[in-house]
Residue, then its C-alpha position, 0 to 999 in steps of 0.5 A: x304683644x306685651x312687652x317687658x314694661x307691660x309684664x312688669x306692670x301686671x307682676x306689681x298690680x298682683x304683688x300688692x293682692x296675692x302673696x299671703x292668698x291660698x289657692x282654693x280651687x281651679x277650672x280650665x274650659x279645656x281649650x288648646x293655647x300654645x302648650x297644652x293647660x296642665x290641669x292635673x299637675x295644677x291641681x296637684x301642686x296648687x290647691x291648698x297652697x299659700x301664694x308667697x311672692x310674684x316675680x318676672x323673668x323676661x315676659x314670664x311671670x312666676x308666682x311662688x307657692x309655699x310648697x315651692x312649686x312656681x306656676x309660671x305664666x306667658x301672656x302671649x300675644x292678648x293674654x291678660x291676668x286679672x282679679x275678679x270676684x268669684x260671682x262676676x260672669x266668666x268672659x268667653x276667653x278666660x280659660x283658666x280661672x284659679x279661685x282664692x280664699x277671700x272671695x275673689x278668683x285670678x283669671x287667665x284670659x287670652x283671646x288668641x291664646x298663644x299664651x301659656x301656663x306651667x307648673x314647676x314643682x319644687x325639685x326643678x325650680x332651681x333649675x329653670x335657668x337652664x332649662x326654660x330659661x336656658x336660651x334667654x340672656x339676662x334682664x336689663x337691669x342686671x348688674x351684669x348687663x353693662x357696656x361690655x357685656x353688650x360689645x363682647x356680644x356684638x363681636x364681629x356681628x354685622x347684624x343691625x343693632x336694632x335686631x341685636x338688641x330685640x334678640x332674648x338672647x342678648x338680652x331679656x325683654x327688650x321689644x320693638x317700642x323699647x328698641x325704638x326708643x332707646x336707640x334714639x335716645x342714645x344716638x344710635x341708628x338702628x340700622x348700625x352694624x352691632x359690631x361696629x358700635x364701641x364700648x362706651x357707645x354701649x354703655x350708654x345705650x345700656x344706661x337709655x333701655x334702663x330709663x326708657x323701660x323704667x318710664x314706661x313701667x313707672x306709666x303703667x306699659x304701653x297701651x297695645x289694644x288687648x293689654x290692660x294691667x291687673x286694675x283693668x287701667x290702660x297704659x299710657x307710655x305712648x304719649x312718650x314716644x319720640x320716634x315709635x310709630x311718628x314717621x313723616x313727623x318731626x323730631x322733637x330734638x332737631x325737627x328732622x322728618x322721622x323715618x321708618x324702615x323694615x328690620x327684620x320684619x318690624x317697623x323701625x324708626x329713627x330721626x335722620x338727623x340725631x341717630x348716626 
């Protein structure tokens, strides 16, 4: 699944092609995803709309329009956002396909189709933080997502950390590889108690998630088999991973042999020798 990295990498490659494009037409192929494709209302609030500005929130992309509708978009387990010229043959699973006033069509494609697209009109924008958003904790990068905020959290919960992290509850956006590689930068193994982690502990897991993601958005995401940014360009952050996906090979720290274990069904890695 693309995670927050990959998210973010697709949000930057359409900021530099859409905003100042007007929306000249629409298709679906009528397919089900994980919400049903609402083709009226897309229709209604996006045709002849002038696209203003692509922003992220947690995995969900967000492009405004200059009626202030905001089409919102999941990309799911496989899905894909791409630029296209209009001529160029469809792919069996681009299921829907918005064309624009220079040539060019942006493309939903989503193989497994978990993925999803909504319309907001412009009377409900405001209130996305509390209905879409309304379960989700805030981004990473937040001013207010700091030490403290993650050690109130973790009060008296015994969950492992690892799992306290990964919760978009908590905090938006932070997935396995990321979880990984944070909690071994900063020292900490993933199977701690939240609850047992201090304050300053905290402070620099906080200040790991914010590097080990802007790496990886600065490499372009992580490249998981059906994730490719808007150019078509792989990412490459993997070359980058100290312990995700490296068990049985040595730490590049203190060369301990990487161990893995299961976390609430996830692959969990972890150098025996620098995360206590």
């Amino acid at each position: 699944m693309p995670e927050l990295p990959e998210v973010e990498v697709v949000r930057r490659g359409l900021l530099n092609h859409l905003p100042g494009r007007t929306i000249a037409g629409l298709s679906t192929d009528g397919k089900k995803m994980r919400l049903p494709v609402p083709e009226t209302a897309l229709r209604a609030s996006l045709i002849g709309a002038r696209i203003t500005n692509v922003r992220r929130r947690a995995k969900y992309l967000l492009i405004d329009m200059d009626n202030g509708s905001v089409l919102i978009v999941h990309l799911g387990m496989t899905g894909i956002l791409g630029l296209f010229p209009i001529n160029t043959e469809l792919d069996v699973h681009d299921h829907v396909c918005w064309s624009l006033d220079n040539g060019y069509e942006l493309r939903f494609n989503d193989p497994r189709r978990f993925g999803s697209v909504q319309i907001v009109g412009p009377n409900h924008v405001k209130t996305l933080e509390q209905t879409l958003f309304k379960a989700t904790g805030p981004e990473p990068f937040a001013e207010h997502f700091d030490g403290r905020y993650l050690y109130d959290k973790a009060h008296k919960k015994q969950q492992p950390v690892k799992n306290f992290i990964m919760d978009g509850r908590v905090v938006a956006g932070v997935g396995n590889i990321y979880a990984n590689e944070s909690l071994f930068s900063a020292g900490i193994r993933p199977t701690r108690k939240a609850g047992a982690i201090s304050k300053k502990r905290y402070s620099l897991l906080v200040d790991k998630i914010r590097k080990v993601l802007t790496t990886a958005i600065d490499c372009g995401g992580s490249t998981i088999s059906d994730f490719l940014d808007a150019s078509g360009t792989s990412g490459y952050f993997q070359i980058h991973f100290n312990v995700y996906g490296r068990k049985d090979q040595p730490c590049p720290v203190c060369s301990t042999p990487i161990r893995n274990v299961k976390l609430g069904g996830r692959a969990s890695y972890f150098c025996p020798g620098c995360q206590r």
